[in-house]
C-alpha positions in Angstrom: 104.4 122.9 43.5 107.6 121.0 43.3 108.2 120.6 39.8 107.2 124.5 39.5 108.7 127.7 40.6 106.0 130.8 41.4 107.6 132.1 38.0 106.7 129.5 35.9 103.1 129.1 37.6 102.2 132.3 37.0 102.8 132.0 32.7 101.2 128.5 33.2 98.0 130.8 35.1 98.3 133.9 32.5 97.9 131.6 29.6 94.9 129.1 31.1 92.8 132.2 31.7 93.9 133.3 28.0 92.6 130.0 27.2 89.6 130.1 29.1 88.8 133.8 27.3 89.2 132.1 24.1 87.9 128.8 24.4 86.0 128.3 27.5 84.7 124.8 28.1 85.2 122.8 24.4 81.7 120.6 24.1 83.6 117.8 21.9 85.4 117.2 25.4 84.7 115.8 28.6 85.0 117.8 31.1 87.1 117.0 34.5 84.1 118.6 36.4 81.9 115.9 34.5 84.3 113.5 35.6 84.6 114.3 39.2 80.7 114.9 39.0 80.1 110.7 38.0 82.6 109.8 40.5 80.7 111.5 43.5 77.0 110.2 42.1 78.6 106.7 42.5 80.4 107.0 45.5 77.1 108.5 46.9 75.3 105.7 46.4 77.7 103.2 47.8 77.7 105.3 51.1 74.4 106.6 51.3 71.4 104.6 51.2 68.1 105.9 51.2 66.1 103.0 52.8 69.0 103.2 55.4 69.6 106.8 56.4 66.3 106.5 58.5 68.3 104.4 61.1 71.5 105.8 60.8 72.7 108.2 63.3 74.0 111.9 62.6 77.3 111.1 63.3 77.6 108.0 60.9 76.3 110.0 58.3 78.7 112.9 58.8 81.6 109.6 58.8 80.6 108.7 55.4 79.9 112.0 54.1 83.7 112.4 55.0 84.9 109.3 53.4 82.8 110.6 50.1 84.8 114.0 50.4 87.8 112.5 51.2 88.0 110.1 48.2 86.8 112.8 45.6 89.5 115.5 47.2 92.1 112.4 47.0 91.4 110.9 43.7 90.9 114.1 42.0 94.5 115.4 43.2 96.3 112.3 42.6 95.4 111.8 39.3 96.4 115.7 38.4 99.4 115.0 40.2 100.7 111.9 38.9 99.7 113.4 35.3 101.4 116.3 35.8 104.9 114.3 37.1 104.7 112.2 34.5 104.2 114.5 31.6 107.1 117.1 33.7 109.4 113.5 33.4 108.3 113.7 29.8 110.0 116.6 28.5 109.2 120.1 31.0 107.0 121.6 28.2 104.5 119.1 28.0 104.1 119.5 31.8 103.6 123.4 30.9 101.2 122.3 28.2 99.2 119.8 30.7 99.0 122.0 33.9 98.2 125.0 31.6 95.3 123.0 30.2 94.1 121.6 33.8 94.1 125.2 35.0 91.9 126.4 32.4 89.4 123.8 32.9 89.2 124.7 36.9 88.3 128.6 35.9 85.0 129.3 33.8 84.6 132.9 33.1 83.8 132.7 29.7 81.2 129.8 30.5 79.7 131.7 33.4 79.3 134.8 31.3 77.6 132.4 28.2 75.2 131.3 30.7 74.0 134.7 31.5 74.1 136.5 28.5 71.7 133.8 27.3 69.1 134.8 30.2 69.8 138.5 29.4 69.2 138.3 25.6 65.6 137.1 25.9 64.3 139.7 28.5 65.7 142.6 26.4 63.5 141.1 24.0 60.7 141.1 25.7 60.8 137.0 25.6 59.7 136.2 29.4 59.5 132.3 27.9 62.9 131.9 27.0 64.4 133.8 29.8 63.2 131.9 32.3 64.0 128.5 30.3 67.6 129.9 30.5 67.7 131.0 34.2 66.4 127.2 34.7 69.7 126.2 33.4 71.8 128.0 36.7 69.4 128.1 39.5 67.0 125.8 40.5 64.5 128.3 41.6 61.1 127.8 40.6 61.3 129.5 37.1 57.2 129.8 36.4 56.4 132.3 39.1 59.6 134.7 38.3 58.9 138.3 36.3 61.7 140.2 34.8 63.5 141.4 38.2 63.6 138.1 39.9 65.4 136.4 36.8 67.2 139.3 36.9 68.6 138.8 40.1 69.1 135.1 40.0 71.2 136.1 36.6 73.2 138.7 38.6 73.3 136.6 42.1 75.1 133.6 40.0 77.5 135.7 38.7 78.7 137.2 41.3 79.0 134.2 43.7 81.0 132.4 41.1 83.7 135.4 40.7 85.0 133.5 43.3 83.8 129.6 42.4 84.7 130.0 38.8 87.6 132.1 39.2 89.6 133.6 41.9 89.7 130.2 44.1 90.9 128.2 41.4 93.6 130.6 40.7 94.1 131.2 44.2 95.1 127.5 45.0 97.1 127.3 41.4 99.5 129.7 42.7 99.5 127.8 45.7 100.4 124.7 43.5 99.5 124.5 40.3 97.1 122.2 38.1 96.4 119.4 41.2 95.4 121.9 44.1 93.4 124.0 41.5 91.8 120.3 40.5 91.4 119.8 44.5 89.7 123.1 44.7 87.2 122.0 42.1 86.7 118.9 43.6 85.3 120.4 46.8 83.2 122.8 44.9 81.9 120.2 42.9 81.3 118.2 46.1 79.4 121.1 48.1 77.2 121.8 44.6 76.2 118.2 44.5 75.7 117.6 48.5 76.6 120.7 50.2 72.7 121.3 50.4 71.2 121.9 54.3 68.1 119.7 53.6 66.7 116.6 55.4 69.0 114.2 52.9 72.2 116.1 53.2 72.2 118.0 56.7 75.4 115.7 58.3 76.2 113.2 55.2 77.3 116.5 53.1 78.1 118.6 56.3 82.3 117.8 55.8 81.7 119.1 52.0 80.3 122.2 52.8 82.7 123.0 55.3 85.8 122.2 53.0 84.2 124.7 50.6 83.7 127.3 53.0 87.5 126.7 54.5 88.8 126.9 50.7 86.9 129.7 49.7 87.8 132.3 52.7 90.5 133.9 51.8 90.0 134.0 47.7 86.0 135.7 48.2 87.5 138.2 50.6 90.4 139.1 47.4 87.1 138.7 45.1 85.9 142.1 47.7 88.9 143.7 46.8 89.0 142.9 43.5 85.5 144.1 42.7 85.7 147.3 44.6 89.5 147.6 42.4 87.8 147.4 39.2 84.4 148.9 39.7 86.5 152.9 40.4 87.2 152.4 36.6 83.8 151.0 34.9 81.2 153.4 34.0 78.1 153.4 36.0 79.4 151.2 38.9 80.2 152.6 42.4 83.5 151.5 44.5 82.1 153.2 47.6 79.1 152.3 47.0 80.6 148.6 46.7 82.9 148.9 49.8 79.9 150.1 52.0 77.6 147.3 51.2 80.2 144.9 51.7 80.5 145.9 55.6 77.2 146.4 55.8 75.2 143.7 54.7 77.8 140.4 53.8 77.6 139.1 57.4 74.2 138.5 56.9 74.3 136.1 54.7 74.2 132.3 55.6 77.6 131.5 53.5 80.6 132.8 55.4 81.5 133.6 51.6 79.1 133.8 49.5 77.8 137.4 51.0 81.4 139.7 49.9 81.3 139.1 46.1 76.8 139.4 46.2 77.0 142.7 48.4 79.6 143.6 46.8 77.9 143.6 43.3 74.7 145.3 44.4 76.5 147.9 46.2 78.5 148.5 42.9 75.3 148.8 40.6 73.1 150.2 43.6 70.7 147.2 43.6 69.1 144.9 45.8 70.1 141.2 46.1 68.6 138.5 47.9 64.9 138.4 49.4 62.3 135.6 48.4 62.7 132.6 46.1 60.6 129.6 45.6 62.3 126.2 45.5 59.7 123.6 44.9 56.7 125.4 45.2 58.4 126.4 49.1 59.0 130.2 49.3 62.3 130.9 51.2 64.1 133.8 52.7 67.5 135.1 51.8 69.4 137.1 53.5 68.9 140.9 51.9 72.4 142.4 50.4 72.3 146.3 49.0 70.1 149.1 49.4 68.3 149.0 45.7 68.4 152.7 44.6 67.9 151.2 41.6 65.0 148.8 40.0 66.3 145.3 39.0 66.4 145.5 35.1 68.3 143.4 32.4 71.0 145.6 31.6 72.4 144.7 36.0 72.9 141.7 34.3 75.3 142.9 31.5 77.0 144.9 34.0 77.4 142.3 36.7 79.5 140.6 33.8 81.5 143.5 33.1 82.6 143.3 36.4 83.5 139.5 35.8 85.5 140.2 32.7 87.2 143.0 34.6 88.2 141.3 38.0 89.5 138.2 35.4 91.7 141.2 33.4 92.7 142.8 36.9 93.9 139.0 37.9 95.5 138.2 35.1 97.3 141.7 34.6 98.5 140.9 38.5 100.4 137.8 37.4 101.7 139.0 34.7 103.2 141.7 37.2 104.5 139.0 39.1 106.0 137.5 36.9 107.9 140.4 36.1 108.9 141.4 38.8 110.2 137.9 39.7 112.5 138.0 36.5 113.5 141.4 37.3 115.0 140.2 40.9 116.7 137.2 39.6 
């Protein structure tokens, strides 16, 4: 970023995941995803009208789909940017203090691994009820007709799609440039989570929102591959072959361009079987299968998957420290 040199963006990304260990998302604050969230609801329902879509064709939807990205991506960046020059005109250590902050709020390991520990809890219990109340909370699978494995795999599916979502994107594009493109990253996310969705509603008005995700997210799920194979030759009870293998065998089959390196990557670690049938709305669908499952689906996969979370975050962060090292040791 132009206020920024790689040096000082790398401290300012070291200390937001340092945050983000610690603190994770503060619930006396509003979040910018919340934010960015309101502004896409209401921006939505400006462009997108459900008594009109009927008579719309597929390319004006796709035109204000684009315009609804486009805004979002726009406002989103701006604002980070003009927050971040201003506090940088301010005195330089308030911009630290501001991009710092903005970063941390783009990554949510700490929030992601919350979420599933509170599905895994319950079904080490025994307590079917409240595991799949909790599982309710991250995927909107049909919750009633799910046993121990299928939460199980939802739980360990979620986290290892958003090693990338939640962590390595948004760093990626801070390095890139700081607090606004790690803002801009979140934006799209947000966007494709909201109308990303191949369904009769958002086939062509949220087609430009998926395929800004899917461009943002190509390089940093292929570095989440790395990364996972990286980390899982040092946890017990994972397999880095095992992880590598699956990854060239089974991620191309997977709908997402992206979404298919960190989930194959996972099962192949903990030698487990991802994907196969969910119901959405009483409608059973088939995903793509990732893994060879030489090993039943039980709660403790979902532990693990986190492990491999925590330790892809440490691996990161360790690497930008290195960075930054190095970078004061050539000056």
């Amino acid at each position: 970023m132009i206020f920024y040199s790689l040096e000082e963006i790398c401290l300012m990304i070291a200390a937001a995941i340092i945050i983000d260990w610690l603190v994770g998302d503060p619930k006396w604050l509003t979040h910018p995803v919340i934010l960015i969230g309101r502004w896409i609801k209401r921006v939505e329902r400006l462009l997108y009208k459900e008594e009109k879509s009927v008579n719309q064709s597929n390319r004006t939807l796709i035109y204000r789909g684009s315009l609804l990205a486009a805004s979002t991506l726009l406002v989103s960046t701006g604002l980070i940017m003009l927050l971040s020059f201003v506090s940088w005109w301010i005195h330089p250590w308030l911009g630290y203090v501001v991009n710092t902050w903005f970063i941390s709020t783009t990554i949510a390991v700490k929030g992601l691994k919350d979420a599933a520990m509170l599905v895994y809890h319950p079904l080490v219990e025994g307590n079917l009820a409240d595991a799949r109340k909790y599982i309710g909370y991250i995927v909107s699978r049909d919750q009633e007709v799910m046993e121990e494995p299928e939460i199980t795999r939802a739980a360990v599916e979620t986290v290892s799609e958003n090693i990338v979502d939640a962590f390595i994107s948004p760093i990626f594009w801070a390095l890139v440039g700081a607090a606004p493109l790690a803002m801009c990253y979140r934006a799209a996310n947000t966007l494709d989570s909201m109308v990303g969705y191949r369904n009769e509603k958002y086939e062509y008005f949220g087609k430009c929102s998926a395929i800004i995700d899917d461009i943002l997210n190509y390089i940093p799920a292929r570095l989440t591959g790395i990364c996972i194979a990286i980390v899982c030759c040092i946890i017990p009870g994972c397999n880095a072959r095992g992880s590598v293998k699956s990854m060239l065998a089974f991620a191309r089959r997977h709908p997402s361009p992206n979404s298919g390196i960190p989930e194959s990557a996972v099962a192949g670690a903990l030698g487990i079987q991802l994907g196969g049938r969910n119901r959405y709305f009483g409608v059973w669908q088939e995903r793509a299968i990732m893994g060879w499952g030489t090993e039943a689906l039980r709660a403790a996969h979902i532990k693990k998957s986190v492990v491999i979370l925590y330790s892809v975050s440490i691996l990161v962060w360790a690497g930008v420290m290195i960075a930054w090292l190095i970078w004061n040791a050539i000056k």
